[in-house]
C-alpha positions as CSV (number, residue, x, y, z in Angstrom):
1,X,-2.4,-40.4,64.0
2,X,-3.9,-40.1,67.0
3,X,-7.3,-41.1,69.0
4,X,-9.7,-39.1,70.5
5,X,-13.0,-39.2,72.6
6,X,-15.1,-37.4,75.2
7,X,-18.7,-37.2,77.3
8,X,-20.8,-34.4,78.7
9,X,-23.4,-35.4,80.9
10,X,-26.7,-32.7,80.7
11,X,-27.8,-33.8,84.0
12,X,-24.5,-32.4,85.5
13,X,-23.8,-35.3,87.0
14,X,-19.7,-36.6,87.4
15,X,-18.5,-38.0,83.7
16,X,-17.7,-41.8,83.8
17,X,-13.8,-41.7,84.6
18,X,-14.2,-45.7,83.8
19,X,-16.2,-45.5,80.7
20,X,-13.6,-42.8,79.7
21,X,-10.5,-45.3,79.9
22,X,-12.5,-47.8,78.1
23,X,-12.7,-45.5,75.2
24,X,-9.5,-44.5,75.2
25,X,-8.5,-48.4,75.3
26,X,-11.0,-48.8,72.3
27,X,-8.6,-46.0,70.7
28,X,-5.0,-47.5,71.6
29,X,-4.0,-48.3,68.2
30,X,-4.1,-44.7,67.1
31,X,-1.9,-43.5,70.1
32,X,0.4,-46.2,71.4
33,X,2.6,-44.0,73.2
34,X,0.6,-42.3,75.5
35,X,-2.9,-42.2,77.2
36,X,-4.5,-38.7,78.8
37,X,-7.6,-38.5,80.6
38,X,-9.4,-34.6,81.5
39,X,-12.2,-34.3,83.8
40,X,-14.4,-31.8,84.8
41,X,-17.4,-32.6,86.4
42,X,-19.9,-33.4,83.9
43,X,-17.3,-33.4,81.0
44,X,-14.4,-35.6,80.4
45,X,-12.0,-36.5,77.5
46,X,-9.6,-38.8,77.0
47,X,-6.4,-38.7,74.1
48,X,-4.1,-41.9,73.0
49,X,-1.1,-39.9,71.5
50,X,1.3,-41.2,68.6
51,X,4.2,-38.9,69.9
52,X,5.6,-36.7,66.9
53,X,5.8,-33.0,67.6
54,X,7.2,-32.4,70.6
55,X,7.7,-36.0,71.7
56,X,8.8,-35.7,75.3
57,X,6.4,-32.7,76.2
58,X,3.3,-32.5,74.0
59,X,1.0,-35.1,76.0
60,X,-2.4,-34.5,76.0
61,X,-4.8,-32.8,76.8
62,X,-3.1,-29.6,76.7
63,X,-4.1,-26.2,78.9
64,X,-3.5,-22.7,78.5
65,X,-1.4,-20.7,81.3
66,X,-4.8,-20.2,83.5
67,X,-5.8,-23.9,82.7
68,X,-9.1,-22.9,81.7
69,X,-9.1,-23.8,78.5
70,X,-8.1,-27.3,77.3
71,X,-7.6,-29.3,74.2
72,X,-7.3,-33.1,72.3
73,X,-6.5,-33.5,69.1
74,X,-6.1,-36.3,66.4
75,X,-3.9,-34.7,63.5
76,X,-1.6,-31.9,63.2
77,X,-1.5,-28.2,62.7
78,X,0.8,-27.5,60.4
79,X,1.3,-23.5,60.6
80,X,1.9,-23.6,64.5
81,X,5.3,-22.4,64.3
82,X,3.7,-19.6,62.5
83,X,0.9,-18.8,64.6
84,X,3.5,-19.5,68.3
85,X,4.8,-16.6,67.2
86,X,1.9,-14.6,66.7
87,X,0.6,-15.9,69.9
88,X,3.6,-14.9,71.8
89,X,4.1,-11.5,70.6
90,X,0.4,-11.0,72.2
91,X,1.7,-12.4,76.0
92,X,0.6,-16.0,75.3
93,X,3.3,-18.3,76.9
94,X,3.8,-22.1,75.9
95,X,4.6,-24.6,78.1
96,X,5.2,-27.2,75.3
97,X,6.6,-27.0,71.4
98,X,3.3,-29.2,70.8
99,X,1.0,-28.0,68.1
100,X,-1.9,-28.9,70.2
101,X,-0.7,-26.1,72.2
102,X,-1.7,-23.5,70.1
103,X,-5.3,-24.7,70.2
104,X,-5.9,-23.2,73.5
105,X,-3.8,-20.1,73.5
106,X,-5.6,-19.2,69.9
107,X,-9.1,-19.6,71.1
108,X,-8.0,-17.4,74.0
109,X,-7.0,-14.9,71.7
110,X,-9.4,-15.5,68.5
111,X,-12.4,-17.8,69.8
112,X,-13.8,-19.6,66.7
113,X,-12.1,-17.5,64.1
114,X,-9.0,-19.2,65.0
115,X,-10.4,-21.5,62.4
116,X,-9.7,-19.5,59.8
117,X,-6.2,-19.7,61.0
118,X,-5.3,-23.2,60.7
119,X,-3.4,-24.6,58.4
120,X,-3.4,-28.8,58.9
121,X,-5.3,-31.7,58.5
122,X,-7.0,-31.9,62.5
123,X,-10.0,-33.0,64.0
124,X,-9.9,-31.9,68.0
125,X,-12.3,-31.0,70.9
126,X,-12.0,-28.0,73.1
127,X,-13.1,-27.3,76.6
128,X,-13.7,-24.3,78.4
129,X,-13.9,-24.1,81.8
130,X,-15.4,-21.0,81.9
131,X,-18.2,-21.4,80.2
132,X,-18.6,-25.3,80.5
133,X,-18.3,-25.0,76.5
134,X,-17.6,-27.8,74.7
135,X,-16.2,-26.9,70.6
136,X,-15.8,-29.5,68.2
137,X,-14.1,-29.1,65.0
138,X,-12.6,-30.6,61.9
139,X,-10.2,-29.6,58.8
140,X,-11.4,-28.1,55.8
141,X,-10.9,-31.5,54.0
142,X,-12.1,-33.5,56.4
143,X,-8.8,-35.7,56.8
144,X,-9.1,-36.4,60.7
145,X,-12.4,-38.2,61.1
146,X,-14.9,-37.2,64.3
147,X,-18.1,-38.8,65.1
148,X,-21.0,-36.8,67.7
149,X,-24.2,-38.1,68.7
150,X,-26.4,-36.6,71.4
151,X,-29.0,-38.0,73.3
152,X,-31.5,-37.2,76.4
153,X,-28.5,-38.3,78.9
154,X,-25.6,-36.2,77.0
155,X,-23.4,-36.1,74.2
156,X,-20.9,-38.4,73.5
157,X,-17.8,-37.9,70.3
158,X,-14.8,-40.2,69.2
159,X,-12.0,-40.3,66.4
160,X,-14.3,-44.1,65.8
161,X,-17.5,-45.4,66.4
162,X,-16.6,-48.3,68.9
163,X,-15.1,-45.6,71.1
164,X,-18.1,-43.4,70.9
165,X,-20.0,-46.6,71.8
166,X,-18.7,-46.8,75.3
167,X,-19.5,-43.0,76.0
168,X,-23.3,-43.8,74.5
169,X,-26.3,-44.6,76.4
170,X,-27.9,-45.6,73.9
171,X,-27.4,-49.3,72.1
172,X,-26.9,-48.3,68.5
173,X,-28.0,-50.4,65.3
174,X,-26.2,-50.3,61.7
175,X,-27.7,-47.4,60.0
176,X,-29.0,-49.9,56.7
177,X,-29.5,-46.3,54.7
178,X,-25.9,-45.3,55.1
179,X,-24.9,-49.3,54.1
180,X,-26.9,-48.7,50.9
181,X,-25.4,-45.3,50.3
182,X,-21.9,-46.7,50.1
183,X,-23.2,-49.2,47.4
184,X,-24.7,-45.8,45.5
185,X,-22.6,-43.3,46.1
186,X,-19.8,-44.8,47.6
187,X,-19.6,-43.5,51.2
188,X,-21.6,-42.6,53.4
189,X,-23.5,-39.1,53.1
190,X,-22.3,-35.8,54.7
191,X,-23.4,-36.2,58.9
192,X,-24.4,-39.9,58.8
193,X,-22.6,-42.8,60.1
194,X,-23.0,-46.4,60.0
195,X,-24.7,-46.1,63.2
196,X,-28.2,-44.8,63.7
197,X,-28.0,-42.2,65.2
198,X,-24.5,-41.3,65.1
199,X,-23.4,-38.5,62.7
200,X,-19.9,-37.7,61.5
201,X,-18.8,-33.8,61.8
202,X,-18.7,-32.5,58.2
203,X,-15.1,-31.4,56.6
204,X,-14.4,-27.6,57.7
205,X,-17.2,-27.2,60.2
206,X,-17.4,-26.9,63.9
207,X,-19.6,-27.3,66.7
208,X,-20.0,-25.4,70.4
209,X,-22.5,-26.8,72.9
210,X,-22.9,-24.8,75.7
211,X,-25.9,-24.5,78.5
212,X,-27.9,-26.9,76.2
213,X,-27.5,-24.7,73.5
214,X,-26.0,-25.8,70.2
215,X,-23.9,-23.7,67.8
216,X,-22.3,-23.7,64.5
């Protein structure tokens, strides 16, 4: 288990490095052995790491060769031994035996239909430098959890709520529809939260936000 959580500002301003640790901190009990922080002008992400694949090299966020691509995730992948070799075999080298790793080297080589590639239960974000892109995405089962809200000022996304909270602008309520769901149905329903506003990324889906524009 691991923790994840990131910012991008729409006014292009410098992300928050501060408000960035503090999420991170909010996040510590999913990743007590290591804390990574990624900036980028008006992006930034942070990653608490619980240290199991590749324990003394996989730290987080993880770059391609060119270090224009970059990646945190909360989960694992379990087919990258599988897919490192694909990777290879097309020029890709690896810096790391981290499954993260493969993120970044198979979006270079696939973009979003590395989805259809992954076996694992994930939930991780991915930047691209080239393209200021941010891409969100989760497992088909929806395993890893991943909450995104947007707002005038930016976007904001966290493995929890509370961390997502220090990336908002915005002083979020409890969502009382989503409290009377659970006593319904159980849960709440697909994209809500307990917080107004705040919407959880449905099982096998993914996100790209780039130049203001939103895909899926």
């Amino acid at each position: 288990m691991c923790g994840i959580a990131g910012r991008f500002e729409s006014s292009g301003r410098p992300v928050d490095r501060t408000r960035l640790l503090r999420a991170a901190a909010r996040l510590e009990h999913r990743g007590p052995d290591d804390v990574g922080l990624y900036l980028d002008g008006p992006f930034g992400m942070v990653a608490t790491r619980l240290a199991i694949v590749d324990a003394a090299a996989g730290s987080m966020p993880v770059g391609n060769e060119t270090g224009a691509l970059w990646a945190v995730q909360n989960g694992e992948i379990y087919n990258a031994p599988d897919l490192r070799r694909e990777l290879e075999a097309l020029g890709h080298t690896f810096a790391s035996r981290s499954d993260t790793e493969v993120l970044v080297h198979g979006y270079e080589a696939w973009g979003t239909a590395l989805l259809e590639r992954l076996n694992g239960a994930f939930a991780f974000a991915l930047w691209d430098e080239r393209e200021s892109a941010l891409m969100l995405a989760r497992d088909r089962f929806g395993i890893r959890p991943l909450f995104y809200a947007g707002e005038p000022s930016g976007m904001a996304f966290g493995s929890e709520l509370d961390a997502l909270q220090e990336l908002s602008d915005t002083q979020r309520d409890v969502d009382i529809q989503t409290v009377a769901d659970v006593f319904s149905v159980w849960g709440p329903l697909e994209q809500r939260s307990f917080l107004e506003g705040v919407k959880e990324l449905p099982a096998g889906h993914w996100m790209r936000l780039t130049s203001g524009r939103l895909e899926r």
